[in-house]
mmCIF file of the N, C-alpha and C atoms, coordinates in Angstrom:
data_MODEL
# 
_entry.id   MODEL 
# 
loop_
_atom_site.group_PDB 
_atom_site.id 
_atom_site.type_symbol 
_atom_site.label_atom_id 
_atom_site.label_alt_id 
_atom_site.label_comp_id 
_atom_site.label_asym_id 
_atom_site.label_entity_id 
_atom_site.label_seq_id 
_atom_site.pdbx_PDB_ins_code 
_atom_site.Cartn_x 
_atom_site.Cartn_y 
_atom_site.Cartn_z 
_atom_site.occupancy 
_atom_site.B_iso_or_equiv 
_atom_site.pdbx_formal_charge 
_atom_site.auth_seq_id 
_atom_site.auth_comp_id 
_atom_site.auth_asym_id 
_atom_site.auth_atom_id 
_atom_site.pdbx_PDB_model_num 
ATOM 1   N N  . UNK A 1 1  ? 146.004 80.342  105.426 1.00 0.00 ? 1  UNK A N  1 
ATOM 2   C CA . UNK A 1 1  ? 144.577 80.614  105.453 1.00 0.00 ? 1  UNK A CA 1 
ATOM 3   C C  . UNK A 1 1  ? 144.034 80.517  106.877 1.00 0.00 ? 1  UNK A C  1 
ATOM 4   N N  . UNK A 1 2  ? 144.483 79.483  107.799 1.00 0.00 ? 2  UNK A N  1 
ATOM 5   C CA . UNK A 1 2  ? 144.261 79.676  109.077 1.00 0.00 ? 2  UNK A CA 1 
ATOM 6   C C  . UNK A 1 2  ? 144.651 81.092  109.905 1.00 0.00 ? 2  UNK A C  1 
ATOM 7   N N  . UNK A 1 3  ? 145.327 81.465  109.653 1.00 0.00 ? 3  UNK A N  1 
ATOM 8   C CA . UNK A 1 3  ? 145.901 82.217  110.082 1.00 0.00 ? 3  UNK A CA 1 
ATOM 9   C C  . UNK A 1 3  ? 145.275 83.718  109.858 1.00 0.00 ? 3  UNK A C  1 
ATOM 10  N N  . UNK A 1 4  ? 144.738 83.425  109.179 1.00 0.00 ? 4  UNK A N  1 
ATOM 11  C CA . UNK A 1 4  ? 143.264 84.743  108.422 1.00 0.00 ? 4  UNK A CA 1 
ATOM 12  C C  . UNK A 1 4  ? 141.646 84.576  109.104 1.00 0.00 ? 4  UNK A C  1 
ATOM 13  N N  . UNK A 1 5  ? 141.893 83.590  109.010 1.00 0.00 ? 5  UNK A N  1 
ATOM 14  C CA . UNK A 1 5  ? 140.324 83.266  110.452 1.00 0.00 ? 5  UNK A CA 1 
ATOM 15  C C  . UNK A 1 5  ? 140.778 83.507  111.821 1.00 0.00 ? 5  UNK A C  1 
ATOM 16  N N  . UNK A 1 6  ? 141.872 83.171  112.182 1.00 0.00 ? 6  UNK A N  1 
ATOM 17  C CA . UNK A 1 6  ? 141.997 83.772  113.682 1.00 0.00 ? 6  UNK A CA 1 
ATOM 18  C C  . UNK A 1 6  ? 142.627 84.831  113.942 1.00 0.00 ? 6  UNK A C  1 
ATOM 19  N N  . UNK A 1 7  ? 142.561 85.946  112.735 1.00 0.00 ? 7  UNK A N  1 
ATOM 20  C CA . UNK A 1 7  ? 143.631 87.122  112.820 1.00 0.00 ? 7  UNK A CA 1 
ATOM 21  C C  . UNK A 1 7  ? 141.113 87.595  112.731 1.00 0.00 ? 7  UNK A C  1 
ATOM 22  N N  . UNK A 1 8  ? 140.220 86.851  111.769 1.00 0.00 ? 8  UNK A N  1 
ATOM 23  C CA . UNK A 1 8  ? 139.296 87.434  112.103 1.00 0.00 ? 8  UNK A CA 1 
ATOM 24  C C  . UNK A 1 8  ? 138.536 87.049  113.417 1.00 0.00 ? 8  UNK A C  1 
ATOM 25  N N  . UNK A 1 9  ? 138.703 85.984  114.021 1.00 0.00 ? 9  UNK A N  1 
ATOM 26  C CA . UNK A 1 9  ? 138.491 85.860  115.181 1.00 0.00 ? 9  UNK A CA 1 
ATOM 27  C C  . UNK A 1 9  ? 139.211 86.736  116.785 1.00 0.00 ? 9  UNK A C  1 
ATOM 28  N N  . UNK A 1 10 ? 139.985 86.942  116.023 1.00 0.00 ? 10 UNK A N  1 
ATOM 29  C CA . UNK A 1 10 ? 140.897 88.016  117.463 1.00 0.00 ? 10 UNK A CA 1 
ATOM 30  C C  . UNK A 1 10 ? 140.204 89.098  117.623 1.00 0.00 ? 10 UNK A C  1 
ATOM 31  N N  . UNK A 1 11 ? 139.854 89.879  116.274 1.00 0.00 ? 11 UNK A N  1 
ATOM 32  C CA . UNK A 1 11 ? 138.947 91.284  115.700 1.00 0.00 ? 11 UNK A CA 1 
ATOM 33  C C  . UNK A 1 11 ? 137.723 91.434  116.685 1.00 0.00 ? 11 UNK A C  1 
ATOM 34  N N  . UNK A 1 12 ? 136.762 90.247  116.487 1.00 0.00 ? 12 UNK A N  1 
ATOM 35  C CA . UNK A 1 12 ? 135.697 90.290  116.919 1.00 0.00 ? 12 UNK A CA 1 
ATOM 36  C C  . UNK A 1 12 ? 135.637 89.646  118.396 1.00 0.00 ? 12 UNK A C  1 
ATOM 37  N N  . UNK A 1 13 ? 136.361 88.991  118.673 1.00 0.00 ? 13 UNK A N  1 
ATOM 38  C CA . UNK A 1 13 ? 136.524 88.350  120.521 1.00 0.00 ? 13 UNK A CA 1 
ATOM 39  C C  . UNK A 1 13 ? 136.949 89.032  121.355 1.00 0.00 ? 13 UNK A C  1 
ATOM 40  N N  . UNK A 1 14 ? 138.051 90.097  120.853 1.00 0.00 ? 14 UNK A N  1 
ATOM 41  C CA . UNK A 1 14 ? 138.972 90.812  121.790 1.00 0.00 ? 14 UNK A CA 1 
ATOM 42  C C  . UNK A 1 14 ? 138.978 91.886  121.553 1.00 0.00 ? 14 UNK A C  1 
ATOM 43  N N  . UNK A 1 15 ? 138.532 92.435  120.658 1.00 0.00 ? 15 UNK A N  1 
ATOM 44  C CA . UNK A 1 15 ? 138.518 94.191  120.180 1.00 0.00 ? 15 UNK A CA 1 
ATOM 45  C C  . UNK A 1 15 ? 136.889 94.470  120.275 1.00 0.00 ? 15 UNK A C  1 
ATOM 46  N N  . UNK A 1 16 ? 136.320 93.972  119.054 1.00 0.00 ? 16 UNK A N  1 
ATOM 47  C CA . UNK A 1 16 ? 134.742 94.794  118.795 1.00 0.00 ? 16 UNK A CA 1 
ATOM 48  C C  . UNK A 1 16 ? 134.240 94.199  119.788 1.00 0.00 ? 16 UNK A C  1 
ATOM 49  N N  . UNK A 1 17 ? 134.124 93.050  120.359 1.00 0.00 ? 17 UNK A N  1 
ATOM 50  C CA . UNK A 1 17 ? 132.839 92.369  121.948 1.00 0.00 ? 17 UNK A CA 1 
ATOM 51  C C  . UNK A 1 17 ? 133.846 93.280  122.782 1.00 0.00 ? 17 UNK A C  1 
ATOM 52  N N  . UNK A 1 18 ? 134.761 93.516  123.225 1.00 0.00 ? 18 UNK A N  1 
ATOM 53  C CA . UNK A 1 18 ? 135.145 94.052  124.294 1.00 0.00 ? 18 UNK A CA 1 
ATOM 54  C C  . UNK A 1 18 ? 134.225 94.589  124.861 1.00 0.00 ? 18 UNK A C  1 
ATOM 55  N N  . UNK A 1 19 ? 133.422 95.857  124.401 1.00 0.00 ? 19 UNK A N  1 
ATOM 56  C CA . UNK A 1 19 ? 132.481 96.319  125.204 1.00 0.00 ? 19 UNK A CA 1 
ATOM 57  C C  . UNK A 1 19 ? 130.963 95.717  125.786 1.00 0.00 ? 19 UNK A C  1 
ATOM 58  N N  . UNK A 1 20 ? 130.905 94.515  125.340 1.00 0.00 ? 20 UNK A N  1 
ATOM 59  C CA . UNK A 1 20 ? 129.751 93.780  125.493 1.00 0.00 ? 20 UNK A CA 1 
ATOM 60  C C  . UNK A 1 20 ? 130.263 92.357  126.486 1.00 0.00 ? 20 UNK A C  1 
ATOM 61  N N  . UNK A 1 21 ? 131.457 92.518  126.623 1.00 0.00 ? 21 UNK A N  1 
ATOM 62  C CA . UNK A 1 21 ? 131.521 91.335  127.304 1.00 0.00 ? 21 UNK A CA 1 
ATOM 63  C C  . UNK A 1 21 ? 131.915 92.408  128.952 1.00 0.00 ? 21 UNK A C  1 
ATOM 64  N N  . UNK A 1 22 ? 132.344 93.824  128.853 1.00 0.00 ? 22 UNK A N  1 
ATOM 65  C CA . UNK A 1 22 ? 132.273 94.571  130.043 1.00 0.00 ? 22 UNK A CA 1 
ATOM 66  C C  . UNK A 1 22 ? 130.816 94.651  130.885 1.00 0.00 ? 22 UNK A C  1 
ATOM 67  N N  . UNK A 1 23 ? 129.684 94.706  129.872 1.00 0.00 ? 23 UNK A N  1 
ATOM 68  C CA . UNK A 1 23 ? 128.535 95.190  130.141 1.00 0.00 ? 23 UNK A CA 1 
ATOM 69  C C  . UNK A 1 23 ? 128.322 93.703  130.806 1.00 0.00 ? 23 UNK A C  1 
ATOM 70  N N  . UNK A 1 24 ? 128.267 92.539  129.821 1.00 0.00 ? 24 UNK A N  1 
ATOM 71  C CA . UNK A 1 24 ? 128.209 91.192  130.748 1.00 0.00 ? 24 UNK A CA 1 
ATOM 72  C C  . UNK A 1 24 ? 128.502 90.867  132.375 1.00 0.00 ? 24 UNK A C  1 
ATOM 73  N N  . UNK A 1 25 ? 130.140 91.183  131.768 1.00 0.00 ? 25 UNK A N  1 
ATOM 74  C CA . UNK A 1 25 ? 130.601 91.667  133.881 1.00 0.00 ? 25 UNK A CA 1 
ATOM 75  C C  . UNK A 1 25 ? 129.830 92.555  134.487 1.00 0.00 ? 25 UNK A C  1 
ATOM 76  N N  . UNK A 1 26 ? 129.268 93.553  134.354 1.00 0.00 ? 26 UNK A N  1 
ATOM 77  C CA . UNK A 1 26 ? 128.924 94.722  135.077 1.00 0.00 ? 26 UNK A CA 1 
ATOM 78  C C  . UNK A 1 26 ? 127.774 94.306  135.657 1.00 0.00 ? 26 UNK A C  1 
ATOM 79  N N  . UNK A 1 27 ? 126.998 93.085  134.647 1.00 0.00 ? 27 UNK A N  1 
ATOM 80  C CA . UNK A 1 27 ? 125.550 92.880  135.014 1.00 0.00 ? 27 UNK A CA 1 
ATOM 81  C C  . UNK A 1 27 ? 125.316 91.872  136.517 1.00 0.00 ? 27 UNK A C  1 
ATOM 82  N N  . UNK A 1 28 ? 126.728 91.833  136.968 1.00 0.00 ? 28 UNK A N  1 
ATOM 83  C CA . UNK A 1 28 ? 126.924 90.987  138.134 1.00 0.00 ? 28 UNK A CA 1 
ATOM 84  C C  . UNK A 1 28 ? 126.793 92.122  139.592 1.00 0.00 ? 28 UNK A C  1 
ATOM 85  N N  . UNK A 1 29 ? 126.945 93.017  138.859 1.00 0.00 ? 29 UNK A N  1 
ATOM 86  C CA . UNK A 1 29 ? 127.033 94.243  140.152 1.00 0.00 ? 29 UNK A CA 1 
ATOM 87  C C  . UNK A 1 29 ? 126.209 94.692  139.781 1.00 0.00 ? 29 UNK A C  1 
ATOM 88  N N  . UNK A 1 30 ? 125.374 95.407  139.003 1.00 0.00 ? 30 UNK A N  1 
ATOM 89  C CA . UNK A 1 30 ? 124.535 96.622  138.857 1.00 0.00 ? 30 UNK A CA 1 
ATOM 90  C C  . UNK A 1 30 ? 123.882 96.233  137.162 1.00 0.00 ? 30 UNK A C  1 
ATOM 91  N N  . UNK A 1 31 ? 122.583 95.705  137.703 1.00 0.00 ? 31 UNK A N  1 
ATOM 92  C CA . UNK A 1 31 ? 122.056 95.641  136.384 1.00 0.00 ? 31 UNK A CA 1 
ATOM 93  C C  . UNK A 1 31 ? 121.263 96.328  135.869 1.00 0.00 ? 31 UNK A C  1 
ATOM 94  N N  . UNK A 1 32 ? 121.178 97.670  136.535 1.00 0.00 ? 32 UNK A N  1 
ATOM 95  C CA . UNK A 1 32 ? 120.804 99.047  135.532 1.00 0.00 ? 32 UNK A CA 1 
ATOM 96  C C  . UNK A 1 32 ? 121.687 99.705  134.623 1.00 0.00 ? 32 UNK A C  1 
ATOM 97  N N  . UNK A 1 33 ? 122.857 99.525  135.122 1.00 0.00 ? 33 UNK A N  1 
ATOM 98  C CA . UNK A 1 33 ? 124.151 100.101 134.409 1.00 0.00 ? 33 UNK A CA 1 
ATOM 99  C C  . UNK A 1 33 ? 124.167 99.364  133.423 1.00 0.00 ? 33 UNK A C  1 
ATOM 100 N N  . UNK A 1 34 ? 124.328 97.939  133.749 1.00 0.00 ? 34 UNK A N  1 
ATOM 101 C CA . UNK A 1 34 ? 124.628 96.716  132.355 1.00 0.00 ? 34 UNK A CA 1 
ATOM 102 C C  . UNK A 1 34 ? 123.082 97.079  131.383 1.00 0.00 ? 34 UNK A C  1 
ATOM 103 N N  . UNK A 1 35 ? 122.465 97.308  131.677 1.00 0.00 ? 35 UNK A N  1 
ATOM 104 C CA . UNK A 1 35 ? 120.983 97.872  130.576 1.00 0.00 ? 35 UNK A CA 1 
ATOM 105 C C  . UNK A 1 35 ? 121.106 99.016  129.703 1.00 0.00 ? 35 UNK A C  1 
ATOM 106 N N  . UNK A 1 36 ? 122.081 99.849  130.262 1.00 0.00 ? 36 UNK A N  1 
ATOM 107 C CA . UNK A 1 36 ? 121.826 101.139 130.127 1.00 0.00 ? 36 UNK A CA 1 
ATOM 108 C C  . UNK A 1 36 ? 121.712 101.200 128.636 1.00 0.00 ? 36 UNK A C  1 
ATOM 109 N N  . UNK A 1 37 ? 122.836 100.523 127.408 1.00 0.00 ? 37 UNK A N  1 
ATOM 110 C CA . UNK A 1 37 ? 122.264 100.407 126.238 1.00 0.00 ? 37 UNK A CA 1 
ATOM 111 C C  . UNK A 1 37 ? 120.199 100.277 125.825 1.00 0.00 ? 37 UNK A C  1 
ATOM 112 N N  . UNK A 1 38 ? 120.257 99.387  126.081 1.00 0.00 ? 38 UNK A N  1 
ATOM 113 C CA . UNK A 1 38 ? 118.479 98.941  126.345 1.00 0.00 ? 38 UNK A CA 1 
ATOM 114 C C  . UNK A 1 38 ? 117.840 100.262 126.676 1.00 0.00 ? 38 UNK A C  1 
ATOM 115 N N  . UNK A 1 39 ? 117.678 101.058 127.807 1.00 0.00 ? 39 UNK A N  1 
ATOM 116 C CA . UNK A 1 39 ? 117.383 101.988 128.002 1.00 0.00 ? 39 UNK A CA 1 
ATOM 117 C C  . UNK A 1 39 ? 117.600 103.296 126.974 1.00 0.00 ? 39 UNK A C  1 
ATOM 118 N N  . UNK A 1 40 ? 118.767 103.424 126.757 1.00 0.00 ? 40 UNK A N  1 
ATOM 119 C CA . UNK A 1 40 ? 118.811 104.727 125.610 1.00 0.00 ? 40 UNK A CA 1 
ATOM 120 C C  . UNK A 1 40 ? 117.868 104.413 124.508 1.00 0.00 ? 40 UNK A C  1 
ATOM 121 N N  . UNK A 1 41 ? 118.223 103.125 123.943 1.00 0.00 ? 41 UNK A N  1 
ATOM 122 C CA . UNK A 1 41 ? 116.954 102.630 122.962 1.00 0.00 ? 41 UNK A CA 1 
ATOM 123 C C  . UNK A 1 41 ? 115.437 102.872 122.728 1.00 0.00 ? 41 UNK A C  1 
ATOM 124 N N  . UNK A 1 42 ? 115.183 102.362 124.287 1.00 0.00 ? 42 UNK A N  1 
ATOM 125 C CA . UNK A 1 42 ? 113.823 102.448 124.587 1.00 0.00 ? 42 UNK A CA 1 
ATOM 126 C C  . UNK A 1 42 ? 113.457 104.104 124.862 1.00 0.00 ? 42 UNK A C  1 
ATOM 127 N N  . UNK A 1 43 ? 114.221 105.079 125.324 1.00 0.00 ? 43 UNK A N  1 
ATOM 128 C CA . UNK A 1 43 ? 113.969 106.232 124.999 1.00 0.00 ? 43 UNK A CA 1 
ATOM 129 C C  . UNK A 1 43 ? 113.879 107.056 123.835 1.00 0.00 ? 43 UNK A C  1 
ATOM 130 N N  . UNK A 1 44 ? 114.461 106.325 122.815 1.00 0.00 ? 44 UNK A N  1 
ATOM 131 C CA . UNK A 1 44 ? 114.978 106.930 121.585 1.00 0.00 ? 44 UNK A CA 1 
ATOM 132 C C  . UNK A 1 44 ? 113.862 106.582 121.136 1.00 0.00 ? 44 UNK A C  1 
ATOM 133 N N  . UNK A 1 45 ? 113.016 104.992 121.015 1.00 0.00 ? 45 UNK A N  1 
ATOM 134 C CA . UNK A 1 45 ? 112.075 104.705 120.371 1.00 0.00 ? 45 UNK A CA 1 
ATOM 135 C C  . UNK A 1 45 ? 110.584 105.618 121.114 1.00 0.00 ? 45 UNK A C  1 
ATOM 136 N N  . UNK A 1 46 ? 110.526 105.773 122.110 1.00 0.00 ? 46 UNK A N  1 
ATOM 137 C CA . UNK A 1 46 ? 109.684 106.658 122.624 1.00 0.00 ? 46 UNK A CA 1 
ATOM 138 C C  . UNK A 1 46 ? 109.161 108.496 122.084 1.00 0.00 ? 46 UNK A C  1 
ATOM 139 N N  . UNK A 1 47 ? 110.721 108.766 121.669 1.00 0.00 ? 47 UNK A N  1 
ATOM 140 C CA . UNK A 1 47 ? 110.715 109.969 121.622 1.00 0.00 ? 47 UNK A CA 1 
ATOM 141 C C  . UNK A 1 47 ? 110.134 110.123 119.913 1.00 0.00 ? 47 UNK A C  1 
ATOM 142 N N  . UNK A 1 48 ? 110.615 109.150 119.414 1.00 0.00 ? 48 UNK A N  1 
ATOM 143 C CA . UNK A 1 48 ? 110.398 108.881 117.831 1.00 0.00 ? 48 UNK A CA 1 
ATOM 144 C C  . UNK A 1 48 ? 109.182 108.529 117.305 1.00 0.00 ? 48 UNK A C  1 
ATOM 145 N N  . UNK A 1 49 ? 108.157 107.785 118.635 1.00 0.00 ? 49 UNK A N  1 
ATOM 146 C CA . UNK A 1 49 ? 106.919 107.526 118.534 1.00 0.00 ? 49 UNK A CA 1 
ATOM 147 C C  . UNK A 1 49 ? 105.951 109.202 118.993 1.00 0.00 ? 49 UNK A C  1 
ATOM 148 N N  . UNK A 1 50 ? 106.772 109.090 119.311 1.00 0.00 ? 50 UNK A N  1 
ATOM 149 C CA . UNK A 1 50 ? 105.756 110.511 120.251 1.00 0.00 ? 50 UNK A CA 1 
ATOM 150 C C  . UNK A 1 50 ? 105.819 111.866 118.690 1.00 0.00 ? 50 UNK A C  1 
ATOM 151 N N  . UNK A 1 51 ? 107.197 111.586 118.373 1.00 0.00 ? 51 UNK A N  1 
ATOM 152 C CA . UNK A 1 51 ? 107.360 112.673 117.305 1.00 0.00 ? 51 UNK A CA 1 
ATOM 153 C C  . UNK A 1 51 ? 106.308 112.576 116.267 1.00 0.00 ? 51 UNK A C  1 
ATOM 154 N N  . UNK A 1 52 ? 105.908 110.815 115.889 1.00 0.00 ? 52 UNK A N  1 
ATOM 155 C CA . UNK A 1 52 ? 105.370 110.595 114.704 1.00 0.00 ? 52 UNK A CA 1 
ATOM 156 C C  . UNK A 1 52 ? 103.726 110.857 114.961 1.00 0.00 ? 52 UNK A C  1 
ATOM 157 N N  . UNK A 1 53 ? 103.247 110.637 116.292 1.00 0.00 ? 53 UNK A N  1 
ATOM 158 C CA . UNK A 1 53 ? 101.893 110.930 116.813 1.00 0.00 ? 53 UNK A CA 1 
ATOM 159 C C  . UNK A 1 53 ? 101.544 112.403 116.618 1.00 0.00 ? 53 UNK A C  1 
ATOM 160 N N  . UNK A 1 54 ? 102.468 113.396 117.017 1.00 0.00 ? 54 UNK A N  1 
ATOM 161 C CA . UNK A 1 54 ? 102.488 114.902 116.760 1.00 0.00 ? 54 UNK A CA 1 
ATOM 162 C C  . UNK A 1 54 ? 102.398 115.493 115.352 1.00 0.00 ? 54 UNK A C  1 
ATOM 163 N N  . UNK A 1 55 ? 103.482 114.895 114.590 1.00 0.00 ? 55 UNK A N  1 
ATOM 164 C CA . UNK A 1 55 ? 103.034 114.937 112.792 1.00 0.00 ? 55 UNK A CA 1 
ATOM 165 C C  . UNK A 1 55 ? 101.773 114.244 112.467 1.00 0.00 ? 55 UNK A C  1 
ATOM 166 N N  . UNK A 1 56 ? 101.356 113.068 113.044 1.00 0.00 ? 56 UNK A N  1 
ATOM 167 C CA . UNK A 1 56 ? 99.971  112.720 111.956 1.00 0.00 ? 56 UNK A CA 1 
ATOM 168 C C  . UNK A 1 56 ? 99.073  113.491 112.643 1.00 0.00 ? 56 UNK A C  1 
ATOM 169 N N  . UNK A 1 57 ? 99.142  113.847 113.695 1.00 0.00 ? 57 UNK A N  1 
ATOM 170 C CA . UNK A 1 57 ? 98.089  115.032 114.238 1.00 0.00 ? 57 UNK A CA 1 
ATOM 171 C C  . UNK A 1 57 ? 97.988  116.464 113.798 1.00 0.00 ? 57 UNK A C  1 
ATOM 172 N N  . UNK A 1 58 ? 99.178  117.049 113.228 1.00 0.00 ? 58 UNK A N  1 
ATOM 173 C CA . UNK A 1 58 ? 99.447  118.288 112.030 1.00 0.00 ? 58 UNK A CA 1 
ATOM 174 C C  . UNK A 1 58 ? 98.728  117.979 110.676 1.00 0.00 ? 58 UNK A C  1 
ATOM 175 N N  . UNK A 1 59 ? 99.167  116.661 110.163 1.00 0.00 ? 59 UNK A N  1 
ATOM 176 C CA . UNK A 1 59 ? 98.593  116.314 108.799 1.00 0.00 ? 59 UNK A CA 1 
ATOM 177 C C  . UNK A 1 59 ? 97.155  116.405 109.053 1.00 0.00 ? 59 UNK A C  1 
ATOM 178 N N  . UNK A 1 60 ? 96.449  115.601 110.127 1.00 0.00 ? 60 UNK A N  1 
ATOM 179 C CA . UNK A 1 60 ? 95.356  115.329 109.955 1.00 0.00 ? 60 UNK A CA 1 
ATOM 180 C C  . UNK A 1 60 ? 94.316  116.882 110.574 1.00 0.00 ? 60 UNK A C  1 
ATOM 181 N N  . UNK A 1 61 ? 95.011  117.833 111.127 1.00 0.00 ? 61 UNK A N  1 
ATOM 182 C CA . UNK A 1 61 ? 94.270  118.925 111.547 1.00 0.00 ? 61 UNK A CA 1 
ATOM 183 C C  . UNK A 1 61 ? 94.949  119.866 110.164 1.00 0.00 ? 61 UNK A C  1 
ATOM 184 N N  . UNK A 1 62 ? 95.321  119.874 109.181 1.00 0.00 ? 62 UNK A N  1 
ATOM 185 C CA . UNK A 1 62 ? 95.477  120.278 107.564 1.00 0.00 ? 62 UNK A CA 1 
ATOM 186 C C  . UNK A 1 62 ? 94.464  119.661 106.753 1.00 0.00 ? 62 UNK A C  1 
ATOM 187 N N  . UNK A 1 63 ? 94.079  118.807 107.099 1.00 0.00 ? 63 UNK A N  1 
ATOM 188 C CA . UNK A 1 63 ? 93.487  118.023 106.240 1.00 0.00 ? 63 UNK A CA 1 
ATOM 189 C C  . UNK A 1 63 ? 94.503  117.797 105.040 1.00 0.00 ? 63 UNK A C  1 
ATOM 190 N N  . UNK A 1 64 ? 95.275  117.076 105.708 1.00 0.00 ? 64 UNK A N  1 
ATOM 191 C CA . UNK A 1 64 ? 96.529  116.730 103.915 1.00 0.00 ? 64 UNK A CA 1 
ATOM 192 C C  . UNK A 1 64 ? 96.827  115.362 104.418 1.00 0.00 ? 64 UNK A C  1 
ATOM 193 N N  . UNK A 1 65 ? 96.128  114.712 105.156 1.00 0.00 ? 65 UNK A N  1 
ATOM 194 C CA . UNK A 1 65 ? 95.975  112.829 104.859 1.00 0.00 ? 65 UNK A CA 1 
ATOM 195 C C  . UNK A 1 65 ? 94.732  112.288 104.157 1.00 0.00 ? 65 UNK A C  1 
ATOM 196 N N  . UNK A 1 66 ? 95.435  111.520 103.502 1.00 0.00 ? 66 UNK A N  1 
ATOM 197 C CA . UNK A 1 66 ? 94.615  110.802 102.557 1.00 0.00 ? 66 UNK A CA 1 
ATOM 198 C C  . UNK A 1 66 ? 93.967  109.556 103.131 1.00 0.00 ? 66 UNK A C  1 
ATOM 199 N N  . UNK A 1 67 ? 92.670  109.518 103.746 1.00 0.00 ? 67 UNK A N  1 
ATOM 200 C CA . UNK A 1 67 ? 92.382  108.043 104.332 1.00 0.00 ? 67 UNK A CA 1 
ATOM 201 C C  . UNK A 1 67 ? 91.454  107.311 103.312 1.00 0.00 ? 67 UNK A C  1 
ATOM 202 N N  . UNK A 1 68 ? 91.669  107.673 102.035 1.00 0.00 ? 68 UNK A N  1 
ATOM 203 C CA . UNK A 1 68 ? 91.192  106.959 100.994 1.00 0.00 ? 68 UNK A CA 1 
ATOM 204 C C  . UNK A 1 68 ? 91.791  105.826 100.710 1.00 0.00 ? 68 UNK A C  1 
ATOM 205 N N  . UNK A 1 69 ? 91.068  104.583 100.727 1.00 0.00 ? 69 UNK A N  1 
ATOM 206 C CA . UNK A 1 69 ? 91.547  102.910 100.539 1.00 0.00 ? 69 UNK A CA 1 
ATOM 207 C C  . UNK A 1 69 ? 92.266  102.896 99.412  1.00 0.00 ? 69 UNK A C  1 
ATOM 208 N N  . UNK A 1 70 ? 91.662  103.613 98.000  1.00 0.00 ? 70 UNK A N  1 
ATOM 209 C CA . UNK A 1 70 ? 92.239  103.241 96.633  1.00 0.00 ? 70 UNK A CA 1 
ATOM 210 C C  . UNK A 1 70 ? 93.137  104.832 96.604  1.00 0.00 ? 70 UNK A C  1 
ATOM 211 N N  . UNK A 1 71 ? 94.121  105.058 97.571  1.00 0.00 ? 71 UNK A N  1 
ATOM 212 C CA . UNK A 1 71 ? 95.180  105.779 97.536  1.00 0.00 ? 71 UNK A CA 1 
ATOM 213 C C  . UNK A 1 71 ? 96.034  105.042 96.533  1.00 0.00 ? 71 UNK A C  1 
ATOM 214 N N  . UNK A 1 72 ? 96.404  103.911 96.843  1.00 0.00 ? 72 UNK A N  1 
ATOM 215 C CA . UNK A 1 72 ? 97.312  103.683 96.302  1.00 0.00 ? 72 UNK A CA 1 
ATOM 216 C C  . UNK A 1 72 ? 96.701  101.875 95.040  1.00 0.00 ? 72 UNK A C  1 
ATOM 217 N N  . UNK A 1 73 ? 97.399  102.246 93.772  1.00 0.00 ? 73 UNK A N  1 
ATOM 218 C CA . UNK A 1 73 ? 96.999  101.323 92.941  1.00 0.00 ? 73 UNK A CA 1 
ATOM 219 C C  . UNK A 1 73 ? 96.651  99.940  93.020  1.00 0.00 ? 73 UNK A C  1 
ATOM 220 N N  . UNK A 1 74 ? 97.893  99.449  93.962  1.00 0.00 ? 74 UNK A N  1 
ATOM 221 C CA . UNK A 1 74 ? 97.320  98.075  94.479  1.00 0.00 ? 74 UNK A CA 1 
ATOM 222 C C  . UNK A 1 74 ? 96.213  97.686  95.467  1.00 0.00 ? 74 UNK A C  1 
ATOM 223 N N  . UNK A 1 75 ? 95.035  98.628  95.787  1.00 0.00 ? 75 UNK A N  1 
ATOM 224 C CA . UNK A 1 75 ? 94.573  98.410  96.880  1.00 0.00 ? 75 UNK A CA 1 
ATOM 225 C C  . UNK A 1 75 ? 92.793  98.793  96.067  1.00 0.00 ? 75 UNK A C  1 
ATOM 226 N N  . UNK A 1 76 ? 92.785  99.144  94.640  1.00 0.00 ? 76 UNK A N  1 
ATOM 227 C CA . UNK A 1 76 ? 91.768  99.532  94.344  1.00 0.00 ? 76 UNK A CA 1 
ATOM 228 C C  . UNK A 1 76 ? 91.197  97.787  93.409  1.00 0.00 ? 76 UNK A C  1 
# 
């Protein structure tokens, strides 16, 4: 049974972190590079906000949003 926890400890220390313990090192030289995860993120969430501002601005120049309070049952 020991031998099953550190066959799952090898998995996750030395295989799956591998790439997170590179980014760790890297952040000693260049800590835009070591971000760069962080960054794709923060673009992704940008682009996804911007998308959702553009749709409620379609809905709401349709007039097909509902800004009625008792939309929904629990709220009447």
């Amino acid at each position: 049974m020991k031998a099953f926890f550190e066959g799952i400890q090898f998995l996750f220390e030395k295989i799956l972190f591998a790439p997170m313990n590179l980014l760790r090192s890297l952040e000693l030289d260049n800590w835009w590079l070591a971000n760069i995860i962080t960054w794709i993120f923060i673009i992704i969430c940008c682009a996804a906000t911007w998308y959702w501002i553009k749709q409620l601005r379609v809905f709401k120049a349709n007039n097909e949003d509902d800004q009625d309070t008792t939309a929904h049952s629990f709220l009447s």
